[in-house]
N, C-alpha and C positions, 0 to 999 in steps of 0.2 A: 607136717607140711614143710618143703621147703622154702628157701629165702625167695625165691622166683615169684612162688605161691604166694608168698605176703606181700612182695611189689605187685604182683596183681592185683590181690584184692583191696592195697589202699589205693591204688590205681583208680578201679572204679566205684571204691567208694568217694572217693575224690572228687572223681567227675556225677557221681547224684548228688553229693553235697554242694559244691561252686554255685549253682543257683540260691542256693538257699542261706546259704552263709556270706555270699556276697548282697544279697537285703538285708540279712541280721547286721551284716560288718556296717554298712552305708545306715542303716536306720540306726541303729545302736549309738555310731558317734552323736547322733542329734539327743537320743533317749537320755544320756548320759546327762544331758542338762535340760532334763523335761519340764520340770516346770516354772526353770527360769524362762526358756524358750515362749511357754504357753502365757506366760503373765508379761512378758516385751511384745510378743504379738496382739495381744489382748488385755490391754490396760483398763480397759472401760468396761471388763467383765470381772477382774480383779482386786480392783484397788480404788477403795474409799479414802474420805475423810472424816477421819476420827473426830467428828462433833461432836458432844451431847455424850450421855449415856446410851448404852447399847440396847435393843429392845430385849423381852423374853424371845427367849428360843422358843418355845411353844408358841409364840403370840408369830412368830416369823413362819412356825411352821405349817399354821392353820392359813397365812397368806399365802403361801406358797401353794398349799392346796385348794385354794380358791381360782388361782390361776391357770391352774390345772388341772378342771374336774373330774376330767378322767384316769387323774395320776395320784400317786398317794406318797408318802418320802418312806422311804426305805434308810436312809443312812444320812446320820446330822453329825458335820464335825464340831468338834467341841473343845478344839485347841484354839481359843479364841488368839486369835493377830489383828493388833490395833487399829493398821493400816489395810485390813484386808477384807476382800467379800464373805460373808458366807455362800456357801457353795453346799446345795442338797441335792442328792439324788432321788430319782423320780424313777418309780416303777410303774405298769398300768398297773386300772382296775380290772375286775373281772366283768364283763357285758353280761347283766342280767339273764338279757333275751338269750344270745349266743354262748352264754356258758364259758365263753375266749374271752382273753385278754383283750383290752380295748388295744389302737395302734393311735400311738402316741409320739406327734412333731418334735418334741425334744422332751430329754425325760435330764437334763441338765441346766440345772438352776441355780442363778446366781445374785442374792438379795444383797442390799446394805443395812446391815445389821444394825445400822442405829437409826434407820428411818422407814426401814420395812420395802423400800423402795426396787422394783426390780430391774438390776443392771445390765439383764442378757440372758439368753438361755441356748442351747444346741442341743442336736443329738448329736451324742459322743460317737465317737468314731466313723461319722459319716461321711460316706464315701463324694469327699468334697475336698477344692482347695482354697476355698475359702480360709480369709485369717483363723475364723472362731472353731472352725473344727480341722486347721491343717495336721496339730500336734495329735491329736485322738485318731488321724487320720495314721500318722505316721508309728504311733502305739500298735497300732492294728495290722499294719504293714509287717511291723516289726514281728509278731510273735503269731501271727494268723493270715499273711500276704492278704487280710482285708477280706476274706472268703466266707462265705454264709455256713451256717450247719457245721460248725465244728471240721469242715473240711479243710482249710487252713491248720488248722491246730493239729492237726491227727498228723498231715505231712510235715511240719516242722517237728512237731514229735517222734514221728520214725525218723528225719532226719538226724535231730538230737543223739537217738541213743545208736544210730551210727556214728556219728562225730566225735561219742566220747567212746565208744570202742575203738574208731581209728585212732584217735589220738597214741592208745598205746602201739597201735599195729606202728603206727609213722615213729616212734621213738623207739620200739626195736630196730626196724629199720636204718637208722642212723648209727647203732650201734656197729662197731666194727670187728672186720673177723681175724683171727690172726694177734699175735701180740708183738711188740709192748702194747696193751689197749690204751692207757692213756694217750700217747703220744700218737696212737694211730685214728682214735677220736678226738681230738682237735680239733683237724681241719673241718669235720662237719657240724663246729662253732664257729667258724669263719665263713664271712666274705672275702673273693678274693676279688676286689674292685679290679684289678689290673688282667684280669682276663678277660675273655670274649663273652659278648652278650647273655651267649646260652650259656655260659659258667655262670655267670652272675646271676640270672633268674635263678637257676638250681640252688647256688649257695643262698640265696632268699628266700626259699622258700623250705629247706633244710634247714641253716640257722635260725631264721625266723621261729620256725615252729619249734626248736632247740629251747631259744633263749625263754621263750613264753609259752612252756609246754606247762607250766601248773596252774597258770590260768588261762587255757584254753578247757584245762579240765574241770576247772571250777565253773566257769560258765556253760560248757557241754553239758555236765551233767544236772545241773540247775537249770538249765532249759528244759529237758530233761521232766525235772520237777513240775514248771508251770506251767508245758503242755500236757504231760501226760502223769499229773503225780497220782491221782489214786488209781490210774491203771498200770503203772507203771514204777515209779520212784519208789511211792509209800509197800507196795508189794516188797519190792529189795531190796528196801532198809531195813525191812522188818525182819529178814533173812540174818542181820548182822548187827542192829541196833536196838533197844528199843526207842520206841517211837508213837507218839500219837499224832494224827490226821490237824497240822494246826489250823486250817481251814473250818473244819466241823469240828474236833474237839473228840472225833469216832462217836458222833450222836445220831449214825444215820435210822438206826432203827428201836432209838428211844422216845422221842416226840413225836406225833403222828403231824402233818402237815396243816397248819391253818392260817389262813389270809390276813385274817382281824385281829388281833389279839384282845385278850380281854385286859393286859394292863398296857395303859396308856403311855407316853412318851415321857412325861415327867414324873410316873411313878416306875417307870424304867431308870428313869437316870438315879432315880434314888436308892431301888435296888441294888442297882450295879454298883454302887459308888459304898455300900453298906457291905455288900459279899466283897468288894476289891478289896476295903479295909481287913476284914476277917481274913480275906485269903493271905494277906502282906504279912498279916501276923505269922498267919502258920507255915508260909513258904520262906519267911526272912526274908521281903525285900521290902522296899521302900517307894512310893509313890511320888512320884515328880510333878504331872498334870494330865489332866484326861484327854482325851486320842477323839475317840467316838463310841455311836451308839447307833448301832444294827439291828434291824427285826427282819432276821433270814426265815419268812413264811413257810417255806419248805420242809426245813425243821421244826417250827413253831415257835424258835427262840429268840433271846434276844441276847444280842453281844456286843458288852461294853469294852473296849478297850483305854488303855491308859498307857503312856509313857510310865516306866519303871527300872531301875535300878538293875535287871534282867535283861533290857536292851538293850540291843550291840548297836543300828542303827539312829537315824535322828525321829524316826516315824515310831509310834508305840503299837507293838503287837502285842504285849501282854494282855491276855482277854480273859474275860467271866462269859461264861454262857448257863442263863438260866430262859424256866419257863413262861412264855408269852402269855401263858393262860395265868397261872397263878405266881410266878414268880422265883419258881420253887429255884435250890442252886442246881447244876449241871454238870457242869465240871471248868478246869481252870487249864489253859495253855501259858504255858510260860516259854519265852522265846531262846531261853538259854537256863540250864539246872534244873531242869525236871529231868528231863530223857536227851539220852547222849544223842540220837538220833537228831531231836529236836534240835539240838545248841549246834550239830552241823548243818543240817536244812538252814538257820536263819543266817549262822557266816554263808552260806552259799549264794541266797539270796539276798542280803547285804552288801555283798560283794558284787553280784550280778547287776543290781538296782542302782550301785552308786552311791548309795544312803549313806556311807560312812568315810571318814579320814576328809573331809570337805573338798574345796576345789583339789588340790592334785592329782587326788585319785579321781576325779571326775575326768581332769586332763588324760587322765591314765588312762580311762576306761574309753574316752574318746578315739585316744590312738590305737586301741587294743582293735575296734573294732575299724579302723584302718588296715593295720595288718591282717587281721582274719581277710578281709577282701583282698590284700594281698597276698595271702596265702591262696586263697582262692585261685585265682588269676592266674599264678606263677605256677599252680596246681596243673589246669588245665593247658597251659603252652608245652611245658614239660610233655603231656600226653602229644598233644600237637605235634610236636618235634620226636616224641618215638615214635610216633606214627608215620612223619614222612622217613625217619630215617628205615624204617620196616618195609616201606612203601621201596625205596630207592633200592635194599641191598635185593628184595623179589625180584624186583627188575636189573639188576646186575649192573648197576647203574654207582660209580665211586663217588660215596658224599664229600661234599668239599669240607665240612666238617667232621672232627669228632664231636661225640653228644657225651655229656658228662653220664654216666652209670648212676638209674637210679638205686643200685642195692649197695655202691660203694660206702 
């Protein structure tokens, strides 16, 4: 292909991306500080006072399901914060009669853990802009433009893994033909403030994408992951890395599916906290505090995670998954020193999430997704402007300006 070839096609891959990367860029600066945003919107859904001793978890969770007859908790965190709610999620039942899922008003619940008392509840990501579901709103925006059926996801998905294939098409692009090459790629690290309009957008959106072309790829291709990872990511990693599924653990066709489990939630947490120790031994690491405790029905298991010595970010991915039925172990995900695949997927999404290096990098990530809608933006004018300029020379019509060259 030639160089014309490639200004075409990041051309229109440009213009199917600028939708979509101008809501990831706009939503994203918010994500960046998701749940500080979520807990200053929602005080009276968040934040207790630390009275008393705190109740059983168990004893919180059999309230919680009282509240909710037709909902059951799927997932209890268990990083206890002195000043904070607990916070369950809520899946339905199955309806008897109809064989379906019951449909359930909110399946987000929020108790105070030292008085059993409940503080709030919503459904997450509901399409509302109300205080208590603006941020779940803007989550959903963020990685699925809020869209039923997986149909959001699948287009930020093909958008993704065009994004991070342009990324290199736009940095060849930039590269220059002819030598000395340093000296002749320079300028397309600069702004030149002191030129005309259309120079300025071009050098903005060339340097732009210059200066912060390794984390554009770090986020492209992590998105990448959390839309489309086991149709997509986990396939061609496994081409180059090894890798396990950190989501499942690759247990899709070891446990057969069941709703109930026959071990209960406090002889789950005992398991888990028994296999984490064993595992620490044999993996060499060290355990800091427990995360949570999952019973994913689908696989029939249950998954304990814990903060460990393995984690890059502040949230603990290191998990046990064992069986719902009897307990048995399953297998162990470590978020970093198991599989090289593995220790690059969680800096990817570490980095992506914000989870790590504390505010700066939050500030960082804020503006990162400033500039991608910049880039955006500057994307689509640029077309704009060859277009009227293509427009003007058919018509034999002399532009009052020149347009900067976009293969220069």
């Amino acid at each position: 292909m030639t160089r014309r070839h490639w200004v075409r096609l990041h051309r229109y891959a440009g213009l199917y991306l600028a939708f979509f990367l101008t809501v990831s860029g706009l939503t994203g600066c918010l994500m960046a500080f998701y749940h500080e945003l979520d807990v200053w919107l929602n005080p009276q859904l968040w934040k207790v006072n630390p009275v008393g001793q705190r109740k059983d978890i168990y004893e919180l969770i059999e309230i919680a399901e009282l509240m909710i007859p037709h909902g059951k908790v799927v997932l209890i965190n268990l990083a206890d914060i002195a000043d904070e709610a607990l916070r369950l999620s809520i899946a339905p039942k199955v309806d008897p009669a109809t064989t379906k899922p019951y449909v359930l008003e909110v399946d987000d619940l929020f108790l105070n853990p030292y008085t059993g008392e409940k503080l709030g509840s919503r459904l997450w990501g509901n399409i509302s802009f109300g205080r208590e579901t603006l941020m779940t709103l803007i989550y959903r925006l963020h990685y699925e433009l809020a869209l039923p059926y997986n149909i959001g996801k699948w287009l930020f998905g093909i958008a993704a893994i065009i994004w991070t294939l342009d990324c290199f098409v736009g940095f060849y692009l930039t590269l220059p033909r002819g030598r000395p090459f340093w000296k002749k790629w320079l300028p397309a690290w600069q702004i030149k403030t002191s030129s005309s309009l259309t120079r300025i957008n071009f050098d903005l959106h060339r340097a732009g994408g210059l200066w912060l072309w390794t984390m554009l790829l770090v986020f492209a291709w992590s998105a990448v992951y959390l839309n489309l990872g086991e149709e997509v990511y986990l396939p061609t990693m496994k081409k180059i890395f090894a890798i396990q599924n950190p989501r499942t653990a690759d247990l899709q066709e070891v446990i057969n599916p069941v709703e109930n489990p026959t071990v209960d939630w406090h002889t789950a947490r005992e398991i888990g906290a028994v296999l984490m120790l064993k595992c620490a031994k044999e993996q060499n690491f060290s355990i800091e505090h427990e995360e949570f405790l999952i019973y994913d029905s689908s696989h029939g298991v249950y998954r304990y995670g814990v903060k460990s010595s393995r984690d890059v970010g502040k949230h603990g991915l290191t998990t046990v998954f064992f069986n719902g039925s009897n307990g048995e172990y399953k297998a162990l995900s470590l978020p970093t020193g198991q599989y090289a695949g593995n220790t690059i997927t969680t800096w990817l999404i570490e980095l992506h999430m914000a989870s790590i290096w504390g505010l700066p990098y939050k500030i960082f990530v804020c503006v990162l997704g400033m500039v991608v809608t910049m880039l955006s933006v500057t994307g689509v004018v640029i077309w704009l402007r060859k277009r009227q300029a293509a427009r003007v020379k058919h018509n034999k019509i002399t532009p009052g300006e020149n347009l900067p060259e976009l293969n220069n």
